[in-house]
Every structure is written in structure tokens, then in C-alpha cells.
N, C-alpha and C positions, 0 to 999 in steps of 0.2 A: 385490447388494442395496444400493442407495442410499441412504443416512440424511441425509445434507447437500450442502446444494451450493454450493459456494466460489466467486465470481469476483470477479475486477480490477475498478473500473471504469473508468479511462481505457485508450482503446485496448479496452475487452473490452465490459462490459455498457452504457456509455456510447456512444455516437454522437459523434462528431464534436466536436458542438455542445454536447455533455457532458448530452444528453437521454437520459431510457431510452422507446421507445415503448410508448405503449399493449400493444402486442400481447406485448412482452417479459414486460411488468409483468403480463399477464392470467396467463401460462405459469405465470411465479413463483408467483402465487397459486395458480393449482390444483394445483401441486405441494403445495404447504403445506397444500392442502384435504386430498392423498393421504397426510399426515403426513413427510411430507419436509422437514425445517429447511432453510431459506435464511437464507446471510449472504455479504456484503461482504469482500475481504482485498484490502486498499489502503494505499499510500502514503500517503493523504491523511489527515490530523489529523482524530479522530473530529467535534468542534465544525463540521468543514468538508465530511465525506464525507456525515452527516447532514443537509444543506442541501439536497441533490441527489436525496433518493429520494422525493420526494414521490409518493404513490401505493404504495409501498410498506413493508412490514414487517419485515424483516430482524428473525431469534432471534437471529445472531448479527452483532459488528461485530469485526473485527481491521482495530485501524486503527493509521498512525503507523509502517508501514513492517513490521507484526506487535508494536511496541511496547507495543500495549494490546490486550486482549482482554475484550469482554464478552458475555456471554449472558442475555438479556434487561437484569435490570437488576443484572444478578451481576457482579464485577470480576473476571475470572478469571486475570487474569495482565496485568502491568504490569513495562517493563526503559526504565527512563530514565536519560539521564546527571544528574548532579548539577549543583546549579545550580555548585561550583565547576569542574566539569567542562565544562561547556558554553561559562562563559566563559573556560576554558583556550583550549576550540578558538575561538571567537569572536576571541580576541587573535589567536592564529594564521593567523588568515585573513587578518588586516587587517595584520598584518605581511608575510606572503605573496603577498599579493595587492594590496596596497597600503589605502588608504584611500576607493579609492572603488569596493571588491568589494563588491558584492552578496551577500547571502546572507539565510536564516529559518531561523526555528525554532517547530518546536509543540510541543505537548506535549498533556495530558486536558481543555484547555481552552480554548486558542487558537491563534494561527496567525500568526507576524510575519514581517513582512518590513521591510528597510532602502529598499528602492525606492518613488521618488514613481510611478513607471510604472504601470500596470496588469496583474495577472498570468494574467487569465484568468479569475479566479475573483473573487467579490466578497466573501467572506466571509476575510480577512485584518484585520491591524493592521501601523499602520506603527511600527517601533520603530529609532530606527539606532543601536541596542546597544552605547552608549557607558555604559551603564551597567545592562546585563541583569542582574536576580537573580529568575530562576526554574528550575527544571530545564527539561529535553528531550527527548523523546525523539527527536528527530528533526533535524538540523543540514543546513540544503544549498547549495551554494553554485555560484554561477554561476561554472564553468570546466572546460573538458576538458581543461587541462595535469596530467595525470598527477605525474607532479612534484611541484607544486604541492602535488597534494592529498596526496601520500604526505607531504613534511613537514607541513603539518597534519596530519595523521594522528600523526606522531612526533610533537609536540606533548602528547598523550595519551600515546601509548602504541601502536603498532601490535594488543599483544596484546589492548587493549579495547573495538576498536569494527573497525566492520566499514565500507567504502565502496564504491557501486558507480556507475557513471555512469545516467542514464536516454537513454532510445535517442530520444526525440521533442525534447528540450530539452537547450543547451547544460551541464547540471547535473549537478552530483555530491553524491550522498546519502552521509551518515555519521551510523550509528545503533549505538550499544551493545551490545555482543558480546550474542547472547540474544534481542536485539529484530529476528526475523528471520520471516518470513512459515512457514515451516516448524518454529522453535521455538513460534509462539503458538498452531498444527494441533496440536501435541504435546498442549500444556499445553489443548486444550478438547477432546480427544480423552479423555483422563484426565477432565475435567468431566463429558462426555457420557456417558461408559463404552462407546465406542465404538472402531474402529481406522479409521486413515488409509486401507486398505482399503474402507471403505463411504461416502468423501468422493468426489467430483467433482467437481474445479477446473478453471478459467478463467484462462488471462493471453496476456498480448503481450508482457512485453518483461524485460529480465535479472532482477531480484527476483519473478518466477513461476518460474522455470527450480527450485530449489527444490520450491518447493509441488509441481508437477505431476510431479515426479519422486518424492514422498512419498506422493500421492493414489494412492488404487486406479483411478481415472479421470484421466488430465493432459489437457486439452484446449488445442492453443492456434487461438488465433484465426486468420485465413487472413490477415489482417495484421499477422501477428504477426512479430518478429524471426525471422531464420532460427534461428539460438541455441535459442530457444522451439518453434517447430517440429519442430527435431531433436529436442528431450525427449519430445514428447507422444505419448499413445499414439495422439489421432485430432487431426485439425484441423477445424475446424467453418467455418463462413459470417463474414463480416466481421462488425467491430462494425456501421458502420452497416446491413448486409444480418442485422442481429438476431438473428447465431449463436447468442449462449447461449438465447434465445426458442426459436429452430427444434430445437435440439439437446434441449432438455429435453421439446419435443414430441413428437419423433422416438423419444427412447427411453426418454422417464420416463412419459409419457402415455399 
């Protein structure tokens, strides 16, 4: 019995070109017709995942890496670093990595980045956090030297924040112990008065491995990391070939 249905959207309900199609969005809705809640559990800064669904209505959004959590227009859970905390690690980086490292940060209302480049997505601010004061939920920085990112990491604190690389981009994500796509399933399971049991998730790449190991359904994508694959109980159709679309059809419809 399926009450909710969780997915990623880059690499999962997104396409490529970061489109959901028509036929996706149609499935989503008649789910929701059959009383079945849909929402979002994404990386992406809610101000910035909210840009992207146009055509559809998500009950719920866990967004900011699992950071935030809302249910309709309910806050149901929020783990952010402090703004003295952020520019702990902010100095750290720029010490680490030198002065001309890259990195953002968002948080329940924006979305910054240091680079004049382009990132993909249009919905950012440029800030080069020579003098950040806001919190974060979210920190990431351009580099795969491990290293690297462990002494930023010690910088904080190992024991308070959590780091994982993303599998499509040169980046490394570090978010506050708590702010994890599986603790913010907990805390809107408790909202809903439901169990991770009656969820069905969607992802591709290392921060889903989590979720779809907690859901009573883990689905991952067929372009999904292998990592992700070995978790899941089934694999569905690619993003672009509209997995979560056909999957919901196949056995929610």
C-alpha cells in the first residue's frame, strides 16, 4: 500500500535537459487523483527545485540535500549550519583550496555561487563570500581531492557535518549532521503518521543509496550509479526514457 512517492530529480524525474515530460507529469497527477501524495527529495535548494516543476504540484518538497522539509505550506523539519558555522567552512575552503576555489551555498531562500561561469541552472546569485552572514544548509565545492575536503571538514568538526562527492559533477557536498535525505523521510513520516514502509523512492546517484534503503519500495533508475542499483529493490527505465512516468503506471495505476 503506497501512500507517497519520493523522487530525485536530476538524473531521476528530470531528463537530461532538466525537463519533466508531459506524460510523466500526467502519471503524477492521476496518482494524486488516486489519493496518493507526491513529492520531490533533492539536492537542490527549495527557491531553486521549485523553478523546475512547472505543471506540477508536489504535497511535499525535501529539499537542500533533506535540509528542509515542507508539507504543503507546513515547515516540518529544517537542520542548517549556522551562519558562524558556514563561514567556518567557507574560510576553509579558501584556505584549502586556494583563492580562486569555487564553491555555494543555499539555504530556505537562495542559492549562491562564487563563479562568473554559468551553472546550468539559471536561478542562482553570485556572491564570492568575502563576507557571507547567513546560515546554510548546504555548502559544496568544486573538487574531488578527498583530502582536501576532509580537512575542511576538520575545520568544523568531522562529528557535525556529513560530506559526499556527486557522481555527474566534479563536486563535493557538506551538509549538517541530521540534514540527510533519510532523516527528513523520518521526520515527515512522524507528520504524515505514516512508515517508510508505505514510501516509494526514486534516485541515481550516492545521497538516494539512503532513502531507497529506508523506503518500502527503493527504485533506482537504469542510469543510475551502480552503488544505487545494488540498493534498490527494482530498477526502472532511464530518466530520459520517463522511468518514474512508466513505473507509476505499471504498478500504481
Amino acid at each position: 500500500m503506497i501512500s507517497l512517492i519520493l523522487t530525485d530529480l536530476d538524473g531521476t524525474l528530470f531528463r537530461d535537459d532538466k525537463s519533466i515530460s508531459d506524460y510523466s507529469k500526467q502519471m503524477i497527477a492521476r496518482a494524486q487523483e488516486k489519493g496518493i501524495l507526491f513529492g520531490v527529495c533533492t539536492s537542490r535548494a527549495k527557491i531553486n527545485a521549485a523553478k523546475f516543476l512547472d505543471g506540477i504540484n508536489p504535497d511535499v518538497l525535501i529539499t537542500n540535500g533533506g535540509g528542509m522539509v515542507t508539507y504543503g505550506d507546513d515547515l516540518v523539519y529544517s537542520c542548517e549550519f549556522t551562519v558562524e558555522e558556514i563561514r567556518t567552512l567557507i574560510k576553509a575552503t579558501f584556505d584549502v583550496c586556494g583563492p580562486d576555489a569555487v564553491l555555494s551555498v543555499d539555504n530556505d531562500h537562495g542559492l549562491y555561487c562564487n563563479t562568473k561561469e554559468e551553472l546550468g541552472d539559471k536561478y542562482w546569485t553570485q556572491n564570492d563570500f568575502s563576507d557571507f552572514r547567513e546560515p546554510g544548509m548546504k555548502m559544496c565545492v568544486e573538487t574531488l581531492d578527498k583530502e582536501k575536503v576532509e580537512k575542511i571538514a576538520a575545520s568544523l568538526g568531522a562529528d557535525k557535518l556529513d560530506y559526499l562527492p556527486f557522481s555527474d559533477i566534479p563536486w563535493y557536498k557538506f551538509s549538517k549532521k541530521g540534514a540527510t535525505k533519510e532523516r527528513a523521510i523520518e521526520a515527515l513520516c512522524q507528520k504524515l503518521k505514516i512508515t517508510p514502509e508505505q514510501i516509494v523512492a526514486f534516485g541515481d546517484d550516492f545521497n538516494d543509496i539512503g532513502m531507497l534503503n529506508l523506503c518500502g519500495k527503493g527504485i533506482a533508475m537504469k542510469n543510475a550509479i551502480p552503488q544505487v542499483q545494488e540498493v534498490a529493490d527494482e530498477v526502472c527505465d532511464t530518466n530520459e526514457n520517463d522511468g518514474v512516468g512508466k513505473w507509476i503506471e505499471e504498478k500504481l495505476l
